[in-house]
C-alpha positions as a Markdown table, in Angstrom:
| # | Residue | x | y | z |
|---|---|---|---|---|
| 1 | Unk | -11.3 | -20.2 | -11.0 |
| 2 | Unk | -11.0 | -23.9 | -10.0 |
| 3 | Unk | -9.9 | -24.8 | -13.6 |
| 4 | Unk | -7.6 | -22.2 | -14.0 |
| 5 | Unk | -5.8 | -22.8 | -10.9 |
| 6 | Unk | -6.0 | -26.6 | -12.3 |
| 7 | Unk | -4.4 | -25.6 | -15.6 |
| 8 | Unk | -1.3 | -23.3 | -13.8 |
| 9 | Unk | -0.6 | -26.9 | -12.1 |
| 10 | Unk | -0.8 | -28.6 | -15.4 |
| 11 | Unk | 1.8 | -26.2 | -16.7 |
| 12 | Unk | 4.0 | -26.4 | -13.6 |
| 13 | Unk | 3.9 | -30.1 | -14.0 |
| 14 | Unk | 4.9 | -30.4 | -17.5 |
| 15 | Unk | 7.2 | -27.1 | -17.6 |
| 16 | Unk | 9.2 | -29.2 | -14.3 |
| 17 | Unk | 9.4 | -32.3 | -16.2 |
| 18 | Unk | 11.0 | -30.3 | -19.5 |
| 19 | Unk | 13.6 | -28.8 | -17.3 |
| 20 | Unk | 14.2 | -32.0 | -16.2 |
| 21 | Unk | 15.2 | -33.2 | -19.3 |
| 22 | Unk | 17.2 | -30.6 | -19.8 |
| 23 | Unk | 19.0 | -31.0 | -16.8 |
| 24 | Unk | 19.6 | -34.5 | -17.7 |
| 25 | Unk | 20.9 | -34.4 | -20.8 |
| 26 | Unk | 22.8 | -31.0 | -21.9 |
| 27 | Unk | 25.5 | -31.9 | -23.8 |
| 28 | Unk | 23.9 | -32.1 | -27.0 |
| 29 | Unk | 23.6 | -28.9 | -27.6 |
| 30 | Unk | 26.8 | -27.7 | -25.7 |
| 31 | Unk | 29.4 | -27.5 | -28.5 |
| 32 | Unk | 26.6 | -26.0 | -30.7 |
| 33 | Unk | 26.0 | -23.1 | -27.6 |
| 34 | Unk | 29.6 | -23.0 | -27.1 |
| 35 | Unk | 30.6 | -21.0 | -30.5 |
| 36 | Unk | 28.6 | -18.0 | -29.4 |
| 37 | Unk | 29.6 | -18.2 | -25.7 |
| 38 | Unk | 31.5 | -15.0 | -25.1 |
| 39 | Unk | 34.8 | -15.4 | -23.4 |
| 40 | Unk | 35.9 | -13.6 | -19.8 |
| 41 | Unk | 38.6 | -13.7 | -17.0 |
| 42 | Unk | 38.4 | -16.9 | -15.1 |
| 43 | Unk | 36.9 | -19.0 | -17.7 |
| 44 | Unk | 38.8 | -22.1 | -18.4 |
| 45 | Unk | 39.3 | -23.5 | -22.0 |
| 46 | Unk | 40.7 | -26.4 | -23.7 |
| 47 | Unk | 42.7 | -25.5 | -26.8 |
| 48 | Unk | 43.3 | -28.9 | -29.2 |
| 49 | Unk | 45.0 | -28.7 | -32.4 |
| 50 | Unk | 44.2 | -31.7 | -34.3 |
| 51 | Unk | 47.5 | -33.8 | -35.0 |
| 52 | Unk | 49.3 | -32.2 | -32.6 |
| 53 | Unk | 48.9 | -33.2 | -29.0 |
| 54 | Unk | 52.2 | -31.7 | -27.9 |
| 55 | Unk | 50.2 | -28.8 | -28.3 |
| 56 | Unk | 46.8 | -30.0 | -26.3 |
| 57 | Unk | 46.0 | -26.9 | -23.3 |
| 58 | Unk | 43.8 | -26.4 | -20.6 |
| 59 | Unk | 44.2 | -22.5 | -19.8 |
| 60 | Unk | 42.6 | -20.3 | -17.9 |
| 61 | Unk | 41.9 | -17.2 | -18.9 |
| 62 | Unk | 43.8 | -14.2 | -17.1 |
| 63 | Unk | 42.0 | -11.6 | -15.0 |
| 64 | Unk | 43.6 | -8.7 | -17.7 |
| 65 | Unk | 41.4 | -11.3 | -20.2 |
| 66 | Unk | 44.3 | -13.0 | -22.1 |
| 67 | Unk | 46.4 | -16.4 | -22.3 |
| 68 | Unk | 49.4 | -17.7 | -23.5 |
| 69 | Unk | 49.8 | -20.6 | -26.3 |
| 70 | Unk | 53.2 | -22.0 | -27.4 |
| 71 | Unk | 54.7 | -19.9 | -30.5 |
| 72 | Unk | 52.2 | -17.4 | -30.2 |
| 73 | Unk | 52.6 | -16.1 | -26.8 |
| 74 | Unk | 49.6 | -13.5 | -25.2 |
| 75 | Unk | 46.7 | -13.0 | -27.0 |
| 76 | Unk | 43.1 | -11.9 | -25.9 |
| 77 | Unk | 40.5 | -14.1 | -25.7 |
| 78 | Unk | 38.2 | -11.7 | -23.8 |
| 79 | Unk | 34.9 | -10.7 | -25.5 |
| 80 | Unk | 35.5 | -13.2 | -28.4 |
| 81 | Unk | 33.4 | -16.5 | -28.8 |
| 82 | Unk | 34.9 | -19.8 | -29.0 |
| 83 | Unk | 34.9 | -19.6 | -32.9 |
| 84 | Unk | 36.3 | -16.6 | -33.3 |
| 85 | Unk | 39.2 | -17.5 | -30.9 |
| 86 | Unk | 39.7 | -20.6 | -33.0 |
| 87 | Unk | 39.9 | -18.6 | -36.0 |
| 88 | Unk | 42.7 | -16.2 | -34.4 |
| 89 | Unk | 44.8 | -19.0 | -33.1 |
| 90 | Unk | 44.5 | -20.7 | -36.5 |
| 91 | Unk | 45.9 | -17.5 | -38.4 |
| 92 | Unk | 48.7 | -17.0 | -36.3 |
| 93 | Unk | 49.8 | -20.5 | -35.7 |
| 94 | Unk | 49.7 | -21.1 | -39.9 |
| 95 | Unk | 51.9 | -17.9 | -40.0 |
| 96 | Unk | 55.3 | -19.8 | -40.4 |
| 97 | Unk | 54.8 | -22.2 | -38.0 |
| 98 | Unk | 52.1 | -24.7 | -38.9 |
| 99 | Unk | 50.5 | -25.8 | -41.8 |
| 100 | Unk | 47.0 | -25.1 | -42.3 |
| 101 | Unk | 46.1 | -25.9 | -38.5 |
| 102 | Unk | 42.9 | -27.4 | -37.4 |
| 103 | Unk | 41.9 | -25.8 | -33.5 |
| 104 | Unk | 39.2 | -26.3 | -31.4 |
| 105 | Unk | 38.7 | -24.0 | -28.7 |
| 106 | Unk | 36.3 | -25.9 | -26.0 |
| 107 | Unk | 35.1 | -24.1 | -22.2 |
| 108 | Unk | 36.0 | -26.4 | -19.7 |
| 109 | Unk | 35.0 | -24.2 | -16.9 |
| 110 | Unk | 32.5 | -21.4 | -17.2 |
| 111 | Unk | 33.5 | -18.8 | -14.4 |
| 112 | Unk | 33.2 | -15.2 | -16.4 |
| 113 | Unk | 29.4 | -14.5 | -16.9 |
| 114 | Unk | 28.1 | -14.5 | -13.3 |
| 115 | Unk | 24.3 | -14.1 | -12.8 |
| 116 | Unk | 22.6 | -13.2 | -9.4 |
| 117 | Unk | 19.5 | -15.3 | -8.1 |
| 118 | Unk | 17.7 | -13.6 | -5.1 |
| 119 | Unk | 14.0 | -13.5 | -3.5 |
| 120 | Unk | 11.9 | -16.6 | -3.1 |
| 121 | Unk | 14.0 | -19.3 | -4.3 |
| 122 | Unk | 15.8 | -22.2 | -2.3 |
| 123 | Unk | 19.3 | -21.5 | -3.0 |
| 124 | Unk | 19.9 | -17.8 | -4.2 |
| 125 | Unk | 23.3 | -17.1 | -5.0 |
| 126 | Unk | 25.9 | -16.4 | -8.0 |
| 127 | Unk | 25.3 | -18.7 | -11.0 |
| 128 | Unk | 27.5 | -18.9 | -14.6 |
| 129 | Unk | 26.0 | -18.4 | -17.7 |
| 130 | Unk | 27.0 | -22.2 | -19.2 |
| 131 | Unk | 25.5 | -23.2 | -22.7 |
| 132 | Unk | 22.4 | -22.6 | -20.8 |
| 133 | Unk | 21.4 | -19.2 | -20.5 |
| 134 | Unk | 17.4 | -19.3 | -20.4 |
| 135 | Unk | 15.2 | -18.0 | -17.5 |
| 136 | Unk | 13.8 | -21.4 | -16.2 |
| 137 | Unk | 17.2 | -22.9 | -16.1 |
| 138 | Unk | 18.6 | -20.4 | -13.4 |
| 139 | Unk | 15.5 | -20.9 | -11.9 |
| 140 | Unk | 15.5 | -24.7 | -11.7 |
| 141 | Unk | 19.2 | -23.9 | -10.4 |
| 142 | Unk | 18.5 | -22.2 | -7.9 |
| 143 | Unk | 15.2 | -24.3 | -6.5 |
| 144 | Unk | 12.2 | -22.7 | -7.6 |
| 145 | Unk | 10.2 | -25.3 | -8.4 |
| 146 | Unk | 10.6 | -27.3 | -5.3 |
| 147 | Unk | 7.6 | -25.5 | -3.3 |
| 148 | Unk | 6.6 | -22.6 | -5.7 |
| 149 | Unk | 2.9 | -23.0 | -4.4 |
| 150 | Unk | 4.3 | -21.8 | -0.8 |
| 151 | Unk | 7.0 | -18.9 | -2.0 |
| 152 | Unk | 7.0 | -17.4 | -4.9 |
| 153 | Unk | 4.7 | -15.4 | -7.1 |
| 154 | Unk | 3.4 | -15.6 | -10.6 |
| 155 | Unk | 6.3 | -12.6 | -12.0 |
| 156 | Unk | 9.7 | -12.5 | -12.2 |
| 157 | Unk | 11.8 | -9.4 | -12.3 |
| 158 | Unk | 15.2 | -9.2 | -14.2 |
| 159 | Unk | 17.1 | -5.9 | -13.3 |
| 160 | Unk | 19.9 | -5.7 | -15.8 |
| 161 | Unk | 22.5 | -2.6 | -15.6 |
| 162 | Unk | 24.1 | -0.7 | -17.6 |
| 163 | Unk | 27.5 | -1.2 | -16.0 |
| 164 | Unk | 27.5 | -5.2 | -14.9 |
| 165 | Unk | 29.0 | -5.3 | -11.0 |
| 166 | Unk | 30.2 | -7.8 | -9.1 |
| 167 | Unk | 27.1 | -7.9 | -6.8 |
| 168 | Unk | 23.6 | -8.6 | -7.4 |
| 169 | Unk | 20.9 | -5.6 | -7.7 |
| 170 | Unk | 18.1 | -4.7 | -5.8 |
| 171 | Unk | 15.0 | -3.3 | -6.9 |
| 172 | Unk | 15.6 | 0.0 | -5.5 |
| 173 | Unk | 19.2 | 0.1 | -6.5 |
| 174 | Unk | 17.6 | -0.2 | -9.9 |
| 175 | Unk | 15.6 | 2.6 | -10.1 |
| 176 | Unk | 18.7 | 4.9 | -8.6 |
| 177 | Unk | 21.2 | 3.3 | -11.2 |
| 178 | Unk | 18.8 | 3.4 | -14.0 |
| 179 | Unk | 19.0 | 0.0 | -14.5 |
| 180 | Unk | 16.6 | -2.1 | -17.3 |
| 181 | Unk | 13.7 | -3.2 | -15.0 |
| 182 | Unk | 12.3 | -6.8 | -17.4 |
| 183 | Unk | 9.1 | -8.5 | -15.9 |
| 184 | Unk | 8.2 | -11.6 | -17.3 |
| 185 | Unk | 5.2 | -14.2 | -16.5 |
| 186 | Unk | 6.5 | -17.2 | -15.0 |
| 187 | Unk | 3.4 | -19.4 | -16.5 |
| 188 | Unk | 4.1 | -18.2 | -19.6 |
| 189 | Unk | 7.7 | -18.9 | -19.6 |
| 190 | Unk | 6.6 | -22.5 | -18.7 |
| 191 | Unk | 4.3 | -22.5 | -21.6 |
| 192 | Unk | 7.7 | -21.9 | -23.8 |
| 193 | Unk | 6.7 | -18.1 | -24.5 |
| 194 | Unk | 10.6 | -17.1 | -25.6 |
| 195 | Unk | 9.4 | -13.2 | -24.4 |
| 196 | Unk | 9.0 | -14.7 | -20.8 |
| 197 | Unk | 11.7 | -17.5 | -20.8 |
| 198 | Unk | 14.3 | -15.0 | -22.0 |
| 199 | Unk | 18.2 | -15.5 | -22.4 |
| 200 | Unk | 19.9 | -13.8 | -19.5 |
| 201 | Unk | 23.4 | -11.5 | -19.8 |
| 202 | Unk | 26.4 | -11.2 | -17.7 |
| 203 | Unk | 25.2 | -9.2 | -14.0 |
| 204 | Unk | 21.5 | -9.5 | -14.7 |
| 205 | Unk | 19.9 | -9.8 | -11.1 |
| 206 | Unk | 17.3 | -11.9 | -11.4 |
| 207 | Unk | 14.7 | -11.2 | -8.1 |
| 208 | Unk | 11.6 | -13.6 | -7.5 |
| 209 | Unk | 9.1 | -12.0 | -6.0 |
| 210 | Unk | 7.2 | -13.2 | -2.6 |
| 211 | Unk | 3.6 | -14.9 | -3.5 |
| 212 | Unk | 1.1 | -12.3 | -2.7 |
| 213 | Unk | -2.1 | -13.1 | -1.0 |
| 214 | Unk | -5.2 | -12.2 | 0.7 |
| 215 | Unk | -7.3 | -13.0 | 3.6 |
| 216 | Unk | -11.2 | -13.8 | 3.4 |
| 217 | Unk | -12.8 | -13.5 | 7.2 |
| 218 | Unk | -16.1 | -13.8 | 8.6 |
| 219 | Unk | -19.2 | -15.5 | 7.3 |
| 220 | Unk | -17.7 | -17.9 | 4.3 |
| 221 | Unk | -17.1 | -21.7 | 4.8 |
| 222 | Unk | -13.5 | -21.7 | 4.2 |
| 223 | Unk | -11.8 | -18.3 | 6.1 |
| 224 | Unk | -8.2 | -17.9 | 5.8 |
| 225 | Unk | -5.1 | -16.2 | 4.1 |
| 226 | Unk | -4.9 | -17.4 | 0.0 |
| 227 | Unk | -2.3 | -16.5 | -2.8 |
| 228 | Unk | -3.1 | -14.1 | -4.7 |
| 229 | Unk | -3.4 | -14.9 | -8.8 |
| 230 | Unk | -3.7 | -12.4 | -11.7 |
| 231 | Unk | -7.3 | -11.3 | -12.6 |
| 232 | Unk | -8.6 | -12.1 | -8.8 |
| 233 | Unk | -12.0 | -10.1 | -8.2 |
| 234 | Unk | -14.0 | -9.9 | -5.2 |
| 235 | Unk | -16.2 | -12.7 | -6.7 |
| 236 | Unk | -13.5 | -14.9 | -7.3 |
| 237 | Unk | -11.8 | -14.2 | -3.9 |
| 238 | Unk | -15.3 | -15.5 | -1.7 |
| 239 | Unk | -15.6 | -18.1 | -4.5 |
| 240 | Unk | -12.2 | -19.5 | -2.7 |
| 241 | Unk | -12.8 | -19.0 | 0.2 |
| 242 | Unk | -16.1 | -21.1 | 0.0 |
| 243 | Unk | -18.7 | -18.4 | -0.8 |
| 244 | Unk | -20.6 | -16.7 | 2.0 |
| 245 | Unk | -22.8 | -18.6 | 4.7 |
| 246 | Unk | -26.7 | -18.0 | 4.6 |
| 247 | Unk | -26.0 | -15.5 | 7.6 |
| 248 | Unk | -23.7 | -14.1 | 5.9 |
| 249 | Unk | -24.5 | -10.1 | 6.0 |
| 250 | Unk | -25.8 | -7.9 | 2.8 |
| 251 | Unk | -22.5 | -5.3 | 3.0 |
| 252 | Unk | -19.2 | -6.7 | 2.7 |
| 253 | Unk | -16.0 | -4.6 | 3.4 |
| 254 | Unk | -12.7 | -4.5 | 1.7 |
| 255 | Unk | -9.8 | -3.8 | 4.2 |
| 256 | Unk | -6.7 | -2.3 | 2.0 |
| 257 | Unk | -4.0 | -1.7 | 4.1 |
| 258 | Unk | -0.9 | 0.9 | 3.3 |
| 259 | Unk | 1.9 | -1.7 | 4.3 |
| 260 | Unk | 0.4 | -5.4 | 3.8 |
| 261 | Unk | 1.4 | -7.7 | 6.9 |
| 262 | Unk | 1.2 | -11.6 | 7.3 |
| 263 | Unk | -1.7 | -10.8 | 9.4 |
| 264 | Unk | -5.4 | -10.1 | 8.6 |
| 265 | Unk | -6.6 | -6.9 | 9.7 |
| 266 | Unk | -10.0 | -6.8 | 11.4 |
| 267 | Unk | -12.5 | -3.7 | 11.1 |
| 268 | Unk | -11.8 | -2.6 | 14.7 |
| 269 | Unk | -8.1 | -2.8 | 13.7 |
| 270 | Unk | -8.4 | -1.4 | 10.5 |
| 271 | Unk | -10.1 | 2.3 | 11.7 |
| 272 | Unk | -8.0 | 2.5 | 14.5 |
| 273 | Unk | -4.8 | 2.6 | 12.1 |
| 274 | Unk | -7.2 | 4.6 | 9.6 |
| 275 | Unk | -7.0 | 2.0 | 6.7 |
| 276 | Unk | -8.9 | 2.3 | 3.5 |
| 277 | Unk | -11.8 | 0.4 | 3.8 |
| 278 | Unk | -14.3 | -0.2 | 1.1 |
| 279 | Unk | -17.7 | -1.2 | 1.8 |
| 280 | Unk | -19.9 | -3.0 | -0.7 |
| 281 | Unk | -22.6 | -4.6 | -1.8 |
| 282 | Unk | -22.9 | -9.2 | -1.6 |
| 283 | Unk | -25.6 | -9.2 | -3.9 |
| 284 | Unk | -24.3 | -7.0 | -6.7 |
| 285 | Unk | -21.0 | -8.9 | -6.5 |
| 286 | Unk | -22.9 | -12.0 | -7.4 |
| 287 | Unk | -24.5 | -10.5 | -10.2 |
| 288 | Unk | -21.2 | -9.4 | -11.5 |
| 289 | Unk | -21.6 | -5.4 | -11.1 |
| 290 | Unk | -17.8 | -3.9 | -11.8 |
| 291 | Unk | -18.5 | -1.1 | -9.4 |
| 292 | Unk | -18.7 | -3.5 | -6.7 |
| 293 | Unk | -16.9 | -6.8 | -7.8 |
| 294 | Unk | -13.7 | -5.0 | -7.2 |
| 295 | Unk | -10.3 | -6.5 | -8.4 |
| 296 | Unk | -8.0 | -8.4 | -5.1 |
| 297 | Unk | -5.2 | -6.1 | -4.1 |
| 298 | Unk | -2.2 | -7.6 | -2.0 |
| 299 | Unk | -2.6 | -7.9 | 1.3 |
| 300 | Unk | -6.5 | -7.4 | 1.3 |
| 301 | Unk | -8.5 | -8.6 | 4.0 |
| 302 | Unk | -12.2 | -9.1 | 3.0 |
| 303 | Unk | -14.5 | -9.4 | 5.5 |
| 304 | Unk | -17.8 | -11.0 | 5.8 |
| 305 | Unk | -20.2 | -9.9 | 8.7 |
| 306 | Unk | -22.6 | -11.8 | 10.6 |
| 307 | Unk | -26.0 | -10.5 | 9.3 |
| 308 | Unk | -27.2 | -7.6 | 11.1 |
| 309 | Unk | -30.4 | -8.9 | 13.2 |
| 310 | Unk | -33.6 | -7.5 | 14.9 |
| 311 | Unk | -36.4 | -9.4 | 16.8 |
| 312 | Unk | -40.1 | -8.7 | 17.1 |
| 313 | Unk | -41.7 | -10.1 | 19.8 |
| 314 | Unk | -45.6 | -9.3 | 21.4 |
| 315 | Unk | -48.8 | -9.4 | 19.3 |
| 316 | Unk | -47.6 | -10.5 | 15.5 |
| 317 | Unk | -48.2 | -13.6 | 14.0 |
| 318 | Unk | -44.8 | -14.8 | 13.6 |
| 319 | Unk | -42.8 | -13.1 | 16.5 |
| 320 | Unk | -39.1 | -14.3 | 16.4 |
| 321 | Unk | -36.0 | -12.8 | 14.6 |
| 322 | Unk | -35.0 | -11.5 | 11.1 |
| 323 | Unk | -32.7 | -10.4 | 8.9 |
| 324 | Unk | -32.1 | -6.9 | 8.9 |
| 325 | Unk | -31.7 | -4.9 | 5.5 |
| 326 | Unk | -31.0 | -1.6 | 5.1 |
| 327 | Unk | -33.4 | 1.0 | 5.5 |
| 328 | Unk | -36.1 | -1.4 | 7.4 |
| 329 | Unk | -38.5 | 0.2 | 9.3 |
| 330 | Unk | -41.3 | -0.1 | 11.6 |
| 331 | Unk | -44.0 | -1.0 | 9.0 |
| 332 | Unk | -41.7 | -3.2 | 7.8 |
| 333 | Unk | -40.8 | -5.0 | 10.2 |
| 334 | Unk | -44.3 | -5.7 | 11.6 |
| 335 | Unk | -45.2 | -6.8 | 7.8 |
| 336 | Unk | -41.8 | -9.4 | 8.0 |
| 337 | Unk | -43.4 | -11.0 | 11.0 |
| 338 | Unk | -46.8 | -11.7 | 10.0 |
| 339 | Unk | -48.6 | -8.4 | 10.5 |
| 340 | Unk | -50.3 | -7.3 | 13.8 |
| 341 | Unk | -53.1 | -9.2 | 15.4 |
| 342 | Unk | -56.5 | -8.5 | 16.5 |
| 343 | Unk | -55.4 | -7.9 | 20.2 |
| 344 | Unk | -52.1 | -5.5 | 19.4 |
| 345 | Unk | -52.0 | -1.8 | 20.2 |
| 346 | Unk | -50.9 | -0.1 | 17.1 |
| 347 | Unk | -50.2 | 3.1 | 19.0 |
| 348 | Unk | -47.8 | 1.7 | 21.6 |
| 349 | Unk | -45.2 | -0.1 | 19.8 |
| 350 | Unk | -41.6 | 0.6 | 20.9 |
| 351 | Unk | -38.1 | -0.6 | 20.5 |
| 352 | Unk | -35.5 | -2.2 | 23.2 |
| 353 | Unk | -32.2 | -1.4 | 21.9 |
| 354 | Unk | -29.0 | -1.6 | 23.7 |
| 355 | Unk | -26.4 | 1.0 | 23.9 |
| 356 | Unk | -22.6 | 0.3 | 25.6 |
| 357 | Unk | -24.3 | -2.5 | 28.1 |
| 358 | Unk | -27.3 | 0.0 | 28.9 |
| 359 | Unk | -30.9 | -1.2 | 27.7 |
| 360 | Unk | -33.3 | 1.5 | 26.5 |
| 361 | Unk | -36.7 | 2.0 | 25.5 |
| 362 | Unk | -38.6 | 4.7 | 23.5 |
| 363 | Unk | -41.7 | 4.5 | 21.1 |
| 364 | Unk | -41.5 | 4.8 | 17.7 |
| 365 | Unk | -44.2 | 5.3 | 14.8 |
| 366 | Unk | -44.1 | 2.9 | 11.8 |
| 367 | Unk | -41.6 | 5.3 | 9.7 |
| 368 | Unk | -38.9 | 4.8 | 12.3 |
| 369 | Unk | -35.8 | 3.0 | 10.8 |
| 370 | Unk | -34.7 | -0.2 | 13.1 |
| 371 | Unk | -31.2 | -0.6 | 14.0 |
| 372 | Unk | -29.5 | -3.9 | 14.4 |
| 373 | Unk | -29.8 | -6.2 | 17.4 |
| 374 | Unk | -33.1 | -4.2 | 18.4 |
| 375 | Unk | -35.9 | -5.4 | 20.3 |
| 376 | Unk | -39.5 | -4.6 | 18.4 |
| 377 | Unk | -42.5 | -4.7 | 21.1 |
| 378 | Unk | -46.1 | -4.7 | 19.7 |
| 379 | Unk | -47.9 | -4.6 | 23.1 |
| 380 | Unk | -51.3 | -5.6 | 24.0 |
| 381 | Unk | -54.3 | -3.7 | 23.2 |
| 382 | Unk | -56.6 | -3.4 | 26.4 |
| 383 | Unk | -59.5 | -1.4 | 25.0 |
């Protein structure tokens, strides 16, 4: 678990210092990116036709999606790419006017292809699609990577209607609307996995998730609330949270609330809101057994007991107190401390046990099943 966890910051590190890079130097690949960049209202181009700066423009485009250009007048650049725009202006401007006119057609401002950023970022908001138009580049935008560790989880969800709006998109406005629901892998969009570091479209929400996590209480070294990774089992949960002490109790339980708080739930808690809770079995975790080294669920809170106790006192050999498993009884407990000795009175033994503040006593034979915190006496034999 350690050297996964390792490897995710490895990743982080290196995927960070790429879109750093990118950051720093874009313009490379801007005019490149720029001839498939799809024109809208609001988008501000520059329009240069070579040997003829009288001509030079910086236009905006209209909110009806068209411009106007000297011996041309209106045409619409909406929905076209840079290219084809220059293509159009070219035909028309060499129609009696020019000859054979070299254009460039250049976006000055992007302002057309809005984007929404929302969830567990820094700085959520309305971003442009630019001649950037990858996942991790809205991301790094918008602050992700600042304090991921503390916020945000491992997916990301891209909700991308039908219709594009001019607000962002919940989750639950997705489902209603029928929108495309895309979850990618942010470690894997790190890695440079194009089918998780995907190219985002005009009114895609994108929606970062909260971290998720888990709480280990009770008998480990390290209690406390932890994130929540992909893959966590039982094993791997008490693994991080320092494995169990040596009083740690045989039966472990698995609190699994219906609406997961920032607060651990304890056992007492949990049955008086009627949670789910799963009991099972510390040694068959450690061995690996499925049935019991369940997967992590958000908002778990596992919980190691104290070891259930009983103490044996009178005429054993080792009186003092032990470790009670399930199912111990008299007999055994007499054969955990030593066996009797010469002087004990094997008819007479009884157990102390202690019931809402109130101490009682009652014999028992050697099939009676001890309950924790009881007091075995092996009395002395007189005759």
């Amino acid at each position: 678990m350690t050297q996964r966890r390792d490897d995710t910051r490895t990743i982080l590190f290196f995927g960070v210092i790429l879109l750093s890079l990118l950051l720093l130097f874009p313009f490379a690949p801007a005019l490149f990116a720029q001839k498939d960049y799809v024109l809208g209202p609001e988008d501000v181009i520059e329009i240069i036709v070579w040997g003829h700066e009288d001509l030079r423009r910086q236009i905006p485009i209209s909110l009806q999606g068209a411009i106007t250009f000297p011996m041309i007048g209106e045409i619409r650049a909406e929905g076209k790419s840079t290219q084809k725009l220059e293509k159009e202006l070219a035909a028309k401007l060499g129609d009696g006017y020019l000859v054979n006119p070299q254009i460039t057609v250049t976006v000055k401002e992007f302002k057309s292809q809005k984007v929404y950023v929302m969830g567990q970022v820094e700085k959520p908001g309305i971003y442009t699609i630019t001649q950037e138009n990858r996942l991790l580049y809205f991301l790094s935008q918008a602050g992700l990577f600042s304090d991921r560790e503390k916020a945000s989880g491992e997916d990301v969800v891209i909700l991308r209607p039908k219709n594009p709006a001019n607000h962002g998109m919940t989750l639950e406005e997705a489902g209603t609307k029928q929108a495309e629901v895309i979850r990618v892998t942010l470690r894997e969009a790190l890695a440079g996995d194009p089918n998780h570091n995907i190219a985002i479209q005009k009114g895609d929400s994108i929606v970062v998730p909260r971290m998720q996590f888990f709480f280990v209480l009770g008998e480990v070294r390290n209690p406390g609330r932890y994130n929540l990774e992909r893959g966590t089992n039982l094993l791997n949960a008490l693994t991080i949270g320092g494995a169990p002490t040596k009083d740690a109790d045989e039966e472990i339980e698995i609190i699994r609330p219906k609406n997961p708080s920032e607060k651990a739930i304890t056992h007492e808690e949990a049955q008086a809101r009627k949670e789910k809770i799963i009991k099972v079995i510390l040694k068959e975790v450690l061995s690996g057994n499925p049935t019991h080294n369940i997967p992590i669920q958000h908002g778990d809170s596992i919980v190691v007991p104290l070891m259930a106790s009983f103490f044996v006192t009178g005429e054993v050999t080792r009186p003092g107190m032990y470790r009670l498993e399930k199912g111990t009884n008299i007999l055994k407990a007499v054969s955990l401390a030593g066996g009797l000795t010469p002087k004990a009175s094997r008819r007479s033994i009884k157990i102390v046990r202690e019931k809402e503040g109130k101490k009682t006593e009652f014999k028992v034979t050697y099939e009676t099943v001890v309950q924790p915190a009881d007091t075995v006496v092996i009395p002395e034999s007189f005759f």
